[in-house]
C-alpha positions as CSV (number, residue, x, y, z in Angstrom):
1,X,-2.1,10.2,18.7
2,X,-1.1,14.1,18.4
3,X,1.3,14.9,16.2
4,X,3.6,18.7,16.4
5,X,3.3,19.5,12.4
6,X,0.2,17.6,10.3
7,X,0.8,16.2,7.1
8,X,-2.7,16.6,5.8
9,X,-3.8,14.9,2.6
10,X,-7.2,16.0,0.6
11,X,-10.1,13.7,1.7
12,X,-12.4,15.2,-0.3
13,X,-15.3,17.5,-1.1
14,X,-19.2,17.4,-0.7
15,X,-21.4,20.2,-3.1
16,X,-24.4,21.6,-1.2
17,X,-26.8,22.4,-3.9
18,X,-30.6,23.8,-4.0
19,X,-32.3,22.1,-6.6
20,X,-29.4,23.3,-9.9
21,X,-27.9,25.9,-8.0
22,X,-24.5,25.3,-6.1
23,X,-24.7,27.3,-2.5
24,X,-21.6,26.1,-0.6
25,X,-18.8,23.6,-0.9
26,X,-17.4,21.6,1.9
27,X,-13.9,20.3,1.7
28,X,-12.3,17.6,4.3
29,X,-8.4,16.8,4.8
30,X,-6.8,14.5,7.4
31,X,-3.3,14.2,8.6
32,X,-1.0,11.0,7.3
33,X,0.3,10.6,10.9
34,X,-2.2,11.2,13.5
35,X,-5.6,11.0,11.9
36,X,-6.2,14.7,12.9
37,X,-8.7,16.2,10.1
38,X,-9.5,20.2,9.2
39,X,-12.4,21.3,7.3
40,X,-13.2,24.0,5.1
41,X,-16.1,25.9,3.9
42,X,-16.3,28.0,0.4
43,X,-19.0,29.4,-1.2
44,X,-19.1,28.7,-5.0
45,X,-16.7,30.9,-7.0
46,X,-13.3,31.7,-6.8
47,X,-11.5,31.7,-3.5
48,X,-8.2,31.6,-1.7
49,X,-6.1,28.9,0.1
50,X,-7.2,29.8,3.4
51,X,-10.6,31.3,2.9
52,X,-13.2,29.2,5.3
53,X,-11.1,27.3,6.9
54,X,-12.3,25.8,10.3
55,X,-9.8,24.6,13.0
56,X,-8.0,20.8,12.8
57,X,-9.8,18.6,14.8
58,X,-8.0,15.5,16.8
59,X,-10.1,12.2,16.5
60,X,-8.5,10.6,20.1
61,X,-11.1,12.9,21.7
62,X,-14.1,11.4,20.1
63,X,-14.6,14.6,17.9
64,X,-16.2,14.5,14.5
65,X,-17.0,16.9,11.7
66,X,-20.7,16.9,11.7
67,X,-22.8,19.0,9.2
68,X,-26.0,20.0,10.6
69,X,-28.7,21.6,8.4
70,X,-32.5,23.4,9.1
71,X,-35.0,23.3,6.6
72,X,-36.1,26.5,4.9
73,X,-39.0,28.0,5.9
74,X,-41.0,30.5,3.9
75,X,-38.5,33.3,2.6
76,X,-35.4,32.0,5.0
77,X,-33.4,29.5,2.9
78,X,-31.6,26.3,4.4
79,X,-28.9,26.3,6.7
80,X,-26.1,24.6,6.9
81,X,-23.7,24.3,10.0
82,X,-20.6,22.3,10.2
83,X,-19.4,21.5,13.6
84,X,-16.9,19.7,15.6
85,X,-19.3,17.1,17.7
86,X,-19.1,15.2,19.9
87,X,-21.5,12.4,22.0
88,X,-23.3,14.0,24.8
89,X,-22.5,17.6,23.7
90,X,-25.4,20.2,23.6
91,X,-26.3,22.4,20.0
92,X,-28.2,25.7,20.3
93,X,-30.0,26.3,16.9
94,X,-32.1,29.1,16.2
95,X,-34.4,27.4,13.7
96,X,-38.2,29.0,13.1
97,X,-40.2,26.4,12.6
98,X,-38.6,24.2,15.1
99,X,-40.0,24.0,18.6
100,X,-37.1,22.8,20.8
101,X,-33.5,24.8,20.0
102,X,-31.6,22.9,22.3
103,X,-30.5,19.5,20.7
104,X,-28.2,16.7,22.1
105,X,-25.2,14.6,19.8
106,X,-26.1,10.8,20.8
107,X,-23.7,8.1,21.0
108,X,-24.4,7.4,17.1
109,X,-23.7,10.6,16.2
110,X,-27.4,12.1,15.8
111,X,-29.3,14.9,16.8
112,X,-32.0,14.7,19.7
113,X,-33.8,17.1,21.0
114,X,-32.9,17.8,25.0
115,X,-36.5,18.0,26.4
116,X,-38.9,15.4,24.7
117,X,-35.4,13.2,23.5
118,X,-37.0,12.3,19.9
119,X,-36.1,13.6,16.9
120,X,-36.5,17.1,15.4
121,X,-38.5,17.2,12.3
122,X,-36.8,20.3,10.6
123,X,-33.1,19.7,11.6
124,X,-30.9,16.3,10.1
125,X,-27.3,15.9,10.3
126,X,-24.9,13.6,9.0
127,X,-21.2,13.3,9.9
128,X,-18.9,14.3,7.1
129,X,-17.0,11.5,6.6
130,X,-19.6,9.6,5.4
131,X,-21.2,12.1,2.7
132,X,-17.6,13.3,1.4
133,X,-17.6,12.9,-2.4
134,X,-20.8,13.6,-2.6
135,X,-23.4,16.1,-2.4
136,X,-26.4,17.3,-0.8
137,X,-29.4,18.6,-2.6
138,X,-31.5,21.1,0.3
139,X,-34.7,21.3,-2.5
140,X,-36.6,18.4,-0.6
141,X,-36.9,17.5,2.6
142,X,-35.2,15.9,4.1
143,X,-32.4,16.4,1.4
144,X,-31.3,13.9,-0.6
145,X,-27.6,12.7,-0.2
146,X,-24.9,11.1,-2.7
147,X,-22.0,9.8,-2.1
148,X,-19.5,7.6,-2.9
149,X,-17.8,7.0,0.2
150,X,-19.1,3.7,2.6
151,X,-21.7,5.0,5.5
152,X,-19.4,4.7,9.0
153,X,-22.3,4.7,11.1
C-alpha cells in the first residue's frame, strides 16, 4: 500500500559499538498507514534532524533495511553498510580479506557469495528490524548482537 504523505512513527534505534566505544547509531521509523519505513545513520555526538538520513523504503516491493558489516582487518576498522535489499539482488563489497566481492541477498534475507554460493567468512548481515533496540558490538567476530525486539526471520 503507498501512501501520498507518511506518518512515520520512531521504531527505534540500534548502537554500533567497538568494544566501550560508540561508532555509529542507527535509527528506524515506519509510516502508521502504509508500512513504508526510512532509516537514518548518525555518528555519535550531536547532530541535526536530517543529518544521515537514507531514502523511505516501501515494504510491498519486498525491500528491507539490511545492515551489512566486514570485519576489520589489520589497521582498517569494521564496516558497516545499511542497505535497502532485496532477494535475488547482487552486493559489490570491497572487503580485503574477503575473496569473493560479489555477494547475493537469498530468499531469507542472507548474504551468499555469487560464485562458490556458501557463505562469506568476513561479511554477516542482519535485517534491521530484527536487531532494533539493540546493539551491535564489532570487537569479536562475528559481533555479538542484543536486542530486544523478536527475530523475524
Amino acid at each position: 500500500m503507498n501512501c501520498t504523505s507518511h506518518n512515520m512513527i520512531y521504531e527505534g534505534i540500534v548502537n554500533i559499538f567497538n568494544g566501550d566505544i560508540l561508532i555509529e547509531v542507527v535509527e528506524m521509523w515506519k509510516c502508521k498507514k502504509c508500512g513504508a519505513t526510512r532509516v537514518s545513520i548518525r555518528g555519535p555526538g550531536i547532530t541535526g534532524t536530517n543529518e544521515g538520513v537514507l531514502g523511505a523504503i516501501d515494504p510491498s516491493d519486498g525491500r528491507r533495511w539490511m545492515l551489512i558489516i566486514s570485519k576489520g582487518m589489520g589497521s582498517l576498522p569494521p564496516q558497516l553498510y545499511v542497505i535497502p535489499a532485496m532477494p535475488g539482488e547482487t552486493v559489490m563489497l570491497n572487503i580485503p580479506n574477503e575473496t569473493e566481492r560479489e555477494l547475493i541477498i537469498n530468499a531469507e534475507y542472507n548474504l551468499i557469495t555469487k560464485q562458490s554460493m556458501s557463505k562469506p567468512r568476513y561479511v554477516v548481515s542482519y535485517l534491521l528490524e530484527d536487531v532494533i533496540r539493540g546493539s551491535i558490538d564489532l570487537s569479536s567476530w562475528p559481533p555479538s548482537v542484543l536486542s530486544l525486539k523478536n527475530q523475524s526471520r
